[in-house]
Wavefront OBJ file of the C-alpha trace (Angstrom):
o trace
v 7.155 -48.040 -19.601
v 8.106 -49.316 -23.192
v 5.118 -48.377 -25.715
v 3.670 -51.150 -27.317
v 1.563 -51.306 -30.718
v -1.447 -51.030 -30.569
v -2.146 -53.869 -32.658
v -0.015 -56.165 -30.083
v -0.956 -54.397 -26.609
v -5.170 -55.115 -26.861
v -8.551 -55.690 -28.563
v -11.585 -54.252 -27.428
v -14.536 -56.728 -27.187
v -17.865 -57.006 -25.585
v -17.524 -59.871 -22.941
v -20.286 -61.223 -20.445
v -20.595 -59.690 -17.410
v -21.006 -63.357 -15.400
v -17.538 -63.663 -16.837
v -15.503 -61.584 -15.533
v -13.532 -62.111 -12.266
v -12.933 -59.478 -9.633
v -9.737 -59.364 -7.727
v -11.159 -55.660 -5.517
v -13.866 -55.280 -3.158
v -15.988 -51.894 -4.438
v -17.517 -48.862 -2.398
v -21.224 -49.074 -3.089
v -21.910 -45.399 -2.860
v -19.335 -44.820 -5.495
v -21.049 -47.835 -7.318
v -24.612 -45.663 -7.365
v -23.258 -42.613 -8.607
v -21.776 -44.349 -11.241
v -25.046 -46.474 -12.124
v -26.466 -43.114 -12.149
v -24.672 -41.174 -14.346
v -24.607 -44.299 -17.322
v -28.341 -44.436 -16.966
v -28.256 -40.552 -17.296
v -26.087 -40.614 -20.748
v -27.580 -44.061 -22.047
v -23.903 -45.372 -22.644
v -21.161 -46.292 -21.325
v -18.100 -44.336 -21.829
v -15.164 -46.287 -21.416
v -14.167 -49.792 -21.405
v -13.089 -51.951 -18.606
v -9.321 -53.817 -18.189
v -9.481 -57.163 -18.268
v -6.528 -60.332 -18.511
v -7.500 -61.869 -21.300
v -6.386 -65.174 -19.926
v -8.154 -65.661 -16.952
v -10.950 -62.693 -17.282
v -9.652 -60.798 -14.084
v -10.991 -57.188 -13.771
v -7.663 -55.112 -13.557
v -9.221 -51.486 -13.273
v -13.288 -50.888 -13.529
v -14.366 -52.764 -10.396
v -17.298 -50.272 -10.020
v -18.090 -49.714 -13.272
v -18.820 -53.226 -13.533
v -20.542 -53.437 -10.433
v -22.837 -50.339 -11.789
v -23.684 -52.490 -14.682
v -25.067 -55.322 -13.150
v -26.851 -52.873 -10.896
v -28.312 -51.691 -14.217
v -28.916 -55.434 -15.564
v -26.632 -55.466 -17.780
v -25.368 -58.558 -19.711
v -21.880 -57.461 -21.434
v -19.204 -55.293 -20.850
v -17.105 -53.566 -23.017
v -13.072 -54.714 -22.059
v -9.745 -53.754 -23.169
v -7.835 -57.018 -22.923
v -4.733 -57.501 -22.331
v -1.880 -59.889 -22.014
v -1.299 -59.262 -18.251
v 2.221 -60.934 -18.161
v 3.376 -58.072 -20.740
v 5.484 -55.643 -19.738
v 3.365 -53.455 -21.144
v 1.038 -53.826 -18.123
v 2.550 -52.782 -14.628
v 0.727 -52.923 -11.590
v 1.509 -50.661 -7.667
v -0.835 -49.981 -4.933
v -2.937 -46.846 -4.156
v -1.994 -47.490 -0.535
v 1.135 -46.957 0.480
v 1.067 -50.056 3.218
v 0.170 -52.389 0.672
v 2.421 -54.256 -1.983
v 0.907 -55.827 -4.981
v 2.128 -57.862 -7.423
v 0.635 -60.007 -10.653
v 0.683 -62.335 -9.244
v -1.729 -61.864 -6.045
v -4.112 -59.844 -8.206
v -4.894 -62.757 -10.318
v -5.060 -65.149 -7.215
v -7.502 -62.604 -5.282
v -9.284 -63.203 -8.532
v -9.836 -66.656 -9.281
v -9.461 -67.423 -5.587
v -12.579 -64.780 -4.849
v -10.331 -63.535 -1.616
v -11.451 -60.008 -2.680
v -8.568 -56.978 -1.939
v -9.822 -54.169 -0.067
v -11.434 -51.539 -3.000
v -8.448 -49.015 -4.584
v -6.103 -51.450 -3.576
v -3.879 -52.210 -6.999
v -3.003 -49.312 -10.097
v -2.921 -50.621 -12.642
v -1.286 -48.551 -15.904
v -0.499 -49.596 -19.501
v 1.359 -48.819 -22.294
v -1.201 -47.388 -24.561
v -4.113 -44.753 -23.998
v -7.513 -46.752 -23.793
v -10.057 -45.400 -26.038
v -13.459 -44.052 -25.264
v -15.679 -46.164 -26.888
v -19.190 -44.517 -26.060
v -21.523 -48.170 -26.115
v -24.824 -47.436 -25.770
v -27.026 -48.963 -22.325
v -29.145 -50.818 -24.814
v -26.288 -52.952 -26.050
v -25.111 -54.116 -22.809
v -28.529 -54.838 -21.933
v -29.418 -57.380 -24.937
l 1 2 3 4 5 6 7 8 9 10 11 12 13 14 15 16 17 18 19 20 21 22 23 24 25 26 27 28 29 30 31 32 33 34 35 36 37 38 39 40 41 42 43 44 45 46 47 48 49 50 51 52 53 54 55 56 57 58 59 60 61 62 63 64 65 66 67 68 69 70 71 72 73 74 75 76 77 78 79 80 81 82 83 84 85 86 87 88 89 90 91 92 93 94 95 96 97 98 99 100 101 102 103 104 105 106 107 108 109 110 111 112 113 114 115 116 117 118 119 120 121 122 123 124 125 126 127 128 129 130 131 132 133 134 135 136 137 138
């Protein structure tokens, strides 16, 4: 994989929760333990990848769902251009192709892939960024 700059491969913003899109089912038990341990540190450590086009979550599906567990009302989200090649996508499951393509459909067509399905990896290393519980709450 080709490294981008940084300027060129993301920005970091806080986005609403409401929207962002889901392409992956999540495991709710993995979804408590997450809940739990932000409300244990107060913050949230690192941001979730998002297409900046059409708002699809691309990795964080439970982190997100932990938020709104929490009642939160943003999200820090590294977005991306997802047609870059500085975004690839595979499959956890070795049965399973993915492409782009069906992750943004199983997006903004809600037919939700079964949880761990896509991997997602880019170019750059995506920063910790340590926002506090209170900010995504107000």
């Amino acid at each position: 994989m080709q490294r981008a700059s940084l300027r060129q491969a993301y920005r970091i913003s806080l986005v609403p929760i409401d929207a962002l899109r889901p392409h992956e089912e999540v495991v709710e038990d993995h979804v408590k333990k997450i809940a739990e341990d932000i409300r244990r540190r107060s913050r949230l450590l690192y941001p979730v990848l998002v297409d900046a086009k059409t708002m699809v979550i691309l990795d964080g599906h439970h982190r997100v769902a932990a938020l709104r567990q929490l009642g939160a009302k943003y999200v820090p989200a590294v977005l991306v251009e997802y047609d870059s090649p500085c975004v690839e996508v595979g499959s956890w499951r070795p049965n399973i192709s993915v492409d782009k393509s069906l992750v943004v459909r199983a997006g903004l067509e809600k037919k939700l892939l079964p949880p761990k399905t896509s991997r997602h990896r880019v170019c750059f290393e995506i920063p910790r960024v340590d926002t506090p519980l209170k900010v995504l709450l107000s």
